[in-house]
N, C-alpha and C positions, 0 to 999 in steps of 0.2 A: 400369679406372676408378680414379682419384684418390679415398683417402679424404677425407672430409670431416672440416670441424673440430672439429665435433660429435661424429663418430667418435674421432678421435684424442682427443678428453676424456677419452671414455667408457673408451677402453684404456689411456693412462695410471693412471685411477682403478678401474681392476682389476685393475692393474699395482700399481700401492701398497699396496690394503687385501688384496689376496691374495684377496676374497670377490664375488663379483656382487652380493648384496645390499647389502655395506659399499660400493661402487660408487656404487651407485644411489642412498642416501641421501646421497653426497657433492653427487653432481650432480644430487640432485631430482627422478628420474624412476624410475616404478615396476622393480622385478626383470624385467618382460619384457622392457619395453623396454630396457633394457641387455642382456638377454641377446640379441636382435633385434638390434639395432646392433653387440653383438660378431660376430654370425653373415655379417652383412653385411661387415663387416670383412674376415674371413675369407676370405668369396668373393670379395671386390674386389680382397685380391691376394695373393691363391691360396696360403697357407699358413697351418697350425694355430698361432695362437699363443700358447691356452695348454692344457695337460693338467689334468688333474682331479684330486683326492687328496680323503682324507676331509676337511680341515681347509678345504679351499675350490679354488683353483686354480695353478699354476704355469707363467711362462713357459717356453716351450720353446725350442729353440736359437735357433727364426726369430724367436721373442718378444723374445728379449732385443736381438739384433740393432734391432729395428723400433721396440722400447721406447726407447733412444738417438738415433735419428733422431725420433720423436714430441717426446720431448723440447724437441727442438732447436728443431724447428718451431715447437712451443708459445711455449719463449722469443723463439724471432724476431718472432713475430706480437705477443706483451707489449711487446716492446722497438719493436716500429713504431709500434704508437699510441701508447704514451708519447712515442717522437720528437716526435708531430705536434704534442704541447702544450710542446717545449721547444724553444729557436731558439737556434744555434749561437753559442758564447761569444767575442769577440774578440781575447779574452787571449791573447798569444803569449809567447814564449822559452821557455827552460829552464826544469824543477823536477826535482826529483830525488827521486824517490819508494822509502822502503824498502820493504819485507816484509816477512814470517815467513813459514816455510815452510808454516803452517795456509792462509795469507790465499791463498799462490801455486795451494795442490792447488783450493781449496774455493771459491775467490773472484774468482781473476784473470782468468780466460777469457771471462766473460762481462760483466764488469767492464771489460777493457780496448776491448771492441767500444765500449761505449757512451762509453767516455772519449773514442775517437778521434772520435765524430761532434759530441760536444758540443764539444770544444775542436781544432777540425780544425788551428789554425795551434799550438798547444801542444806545446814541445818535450818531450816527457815518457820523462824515462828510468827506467824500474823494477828496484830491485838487490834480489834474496832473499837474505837476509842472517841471524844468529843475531841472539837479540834484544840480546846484549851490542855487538853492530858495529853496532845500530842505532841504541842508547842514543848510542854514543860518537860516531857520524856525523851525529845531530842536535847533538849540544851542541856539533859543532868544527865547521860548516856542510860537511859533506860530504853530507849528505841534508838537504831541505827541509820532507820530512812524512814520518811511517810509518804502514801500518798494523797493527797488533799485537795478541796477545791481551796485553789492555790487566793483569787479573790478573797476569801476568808482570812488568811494569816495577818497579824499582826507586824505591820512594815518596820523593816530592819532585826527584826529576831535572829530570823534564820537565814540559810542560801537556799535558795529555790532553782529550779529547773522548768520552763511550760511545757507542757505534755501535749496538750487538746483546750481548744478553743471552741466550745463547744455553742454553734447562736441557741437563744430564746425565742419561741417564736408560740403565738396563739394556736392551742388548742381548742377544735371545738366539733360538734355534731356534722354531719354531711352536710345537713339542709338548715343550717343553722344560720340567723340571713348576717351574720357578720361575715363569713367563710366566704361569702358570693360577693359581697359589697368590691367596688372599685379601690376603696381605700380604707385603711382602718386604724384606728388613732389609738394611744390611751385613756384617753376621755372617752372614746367608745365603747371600750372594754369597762369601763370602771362603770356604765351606764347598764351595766348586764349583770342577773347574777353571775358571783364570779367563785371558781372552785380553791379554794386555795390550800397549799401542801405545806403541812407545818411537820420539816424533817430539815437536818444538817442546817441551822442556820437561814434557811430561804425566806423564812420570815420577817428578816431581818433583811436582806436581800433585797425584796418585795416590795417592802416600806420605803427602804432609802432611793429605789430608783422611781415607785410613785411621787413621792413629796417633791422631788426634782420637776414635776411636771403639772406641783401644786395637787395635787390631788391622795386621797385618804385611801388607805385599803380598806373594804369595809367587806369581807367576805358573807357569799350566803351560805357556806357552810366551809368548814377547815377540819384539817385531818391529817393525820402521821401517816396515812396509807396511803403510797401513789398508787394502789388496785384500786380503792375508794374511790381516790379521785379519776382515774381515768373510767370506773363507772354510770359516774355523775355525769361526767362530760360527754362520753359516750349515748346516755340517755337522753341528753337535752334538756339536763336541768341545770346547765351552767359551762361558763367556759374558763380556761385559765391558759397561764404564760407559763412556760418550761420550754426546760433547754433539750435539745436535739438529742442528746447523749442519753437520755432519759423516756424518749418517743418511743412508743409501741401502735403500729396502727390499730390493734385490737384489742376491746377490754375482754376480762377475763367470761364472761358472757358472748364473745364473738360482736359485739356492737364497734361498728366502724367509729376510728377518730380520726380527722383530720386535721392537717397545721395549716397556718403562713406566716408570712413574717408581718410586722407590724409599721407603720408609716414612720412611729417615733422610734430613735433609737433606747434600745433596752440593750443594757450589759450581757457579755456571753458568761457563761459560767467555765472558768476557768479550771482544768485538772492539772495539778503538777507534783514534781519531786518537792520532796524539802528535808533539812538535814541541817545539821550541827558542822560549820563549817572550821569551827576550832577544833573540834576532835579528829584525832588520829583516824586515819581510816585504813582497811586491811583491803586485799586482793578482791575478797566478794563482792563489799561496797560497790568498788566503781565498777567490776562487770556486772551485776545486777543493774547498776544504776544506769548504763549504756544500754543492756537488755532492754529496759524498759520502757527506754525514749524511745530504739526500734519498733518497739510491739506497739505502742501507741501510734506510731505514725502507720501503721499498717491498715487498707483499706478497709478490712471487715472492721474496725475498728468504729466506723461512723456507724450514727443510727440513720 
């Protein structure tokens, strides 16, 4: 028998907070009954999906598998009703859309389903690009919009629009004893091995809001991979700062991660429009360009 939608709620948001109770107050309905609707789960298609531990719960191999198809599902069904309140754009030809690599991993896939329905005759080509070929491709009309972490661009180039404000906040192990601490500093973080993600620029990121606080980034291990790194962190061989937009509570092994925010203030990571504001622009520009402040402002939007 086919889970139900209800179901699949219920196991995503057991799925996230790691806890059955943390579960239940998400979606408003008492400890049993969530544990009643995971049980049924269960038996409707025929495998355990999650294990126990003292701290709460964890997917199991078949969990994690079934936690990505749930997923999916979830967004299909968000993205249908939203359809029914939007009626397909007339706007045709070409536009030429950049990226960065954040917008491609974290943003695109779910992003381009709903471009294709809203602007079905829209010729839209999307190039991931560094942010310096994107700077340069808008000013010389080689791209007609970017998406970018908007912090990144070089002030006064371009005209920019904010999308998402996305906080930073420490990743780390369950039982990780910075995660439990009452308060926790940057000087505490920099006191720990620390995982760090050398992708889009965050290197640089990284650097410039540590030395504000006098203190060196000195990673125990770095890496282009955020699966890498949310398995390191995951296992408990290190913790690191990333932004919300970027958060997954599960490494790809099913190992719990948990966030919080930090005592010290650290920069959000900034998503937004940017474009060439001397050039002419046609009909698609600015409905694309309006589309896209909507679609970001949209709840499933956050992580």
């Amino acid at each position: 028998m086919l889970p139900s939608t209800k179901q699949l709620q219920h196991f995503i948001a057991i799925a996230e907070t790691g806890q059955v109770s943390k579960a239940a107050l998400r979606c408003h309905v008492t400890q049993s009954s969530m544990t009643a609707s995971l049980k049924a789960l269960e038996r409707g298609v025929g495998a355990t999906l999650f294990s126990r531990h003292p701290g709460g719960v964890r997917l199991t191999e078949a969990g994690v598998r079934f936690l990505r198809h749930a997923q999916q599902v979830q967004a299909t069904l968000r993205e249908a009703v939203a359809s029914l309140a939007e009626r397909p754009s007339p706007v045709s030809g070409p536009l030429r859309l950049g990226v960065t690599e954040t917008i491609s991993a974290y943003v695109l896939a779910p992003l381009l389903g709903t471009l294709t329905e809203q602007f079905p005759q829209l010729e839209l080509h999307v190039l991931e690009q560094q942010r310096e070929q994107i700077e340069q491709g808008l000013q010389q009309g080689e791209l007609d919009l970017a998406i970018v972490l908007a912090s990144n661009l070089q002030p006064g180039a371009l005209q920019t629009q904010p999308l998402v404000r996305s906080p930073r906040q420490l990743w780390g192990h369950p039982e990780h004893p910075l995660m439990s601490a009452d308060r926790v500093s940057l000087a505490d973080v920099a006191a720990q091995p620390y995982i760090l993600l050398d992708m889009d620029e965050h290197v640089g990121t990284v650097t410039k809001y540590w030395a504000a606080f006098g203190l060196p980034v000195t990673p125990h291990f770095r890496s282009a991979s955020i699966e890498a790194v949310r398995s390191l962190v995951a296992s408990g061989h290190g913790v690191t700062i990333l932004s919300d937009l970027v958060y997954r509570p599960w490494s790809l092994d099913g190992q719990r991660i948990v966030r919080r925010p930090l005592a010290d203030p650290v920069p959000t990571m900034d998503v937004g429009l940017a474009w060439a504001q001397a050039r002419p622009q046609g009909a698609a520009f600015f409905e694309l360009k309006t589309f896209l402040q909507g679609w970001f402002k949209a709840p499933q939007r956050g992580a």
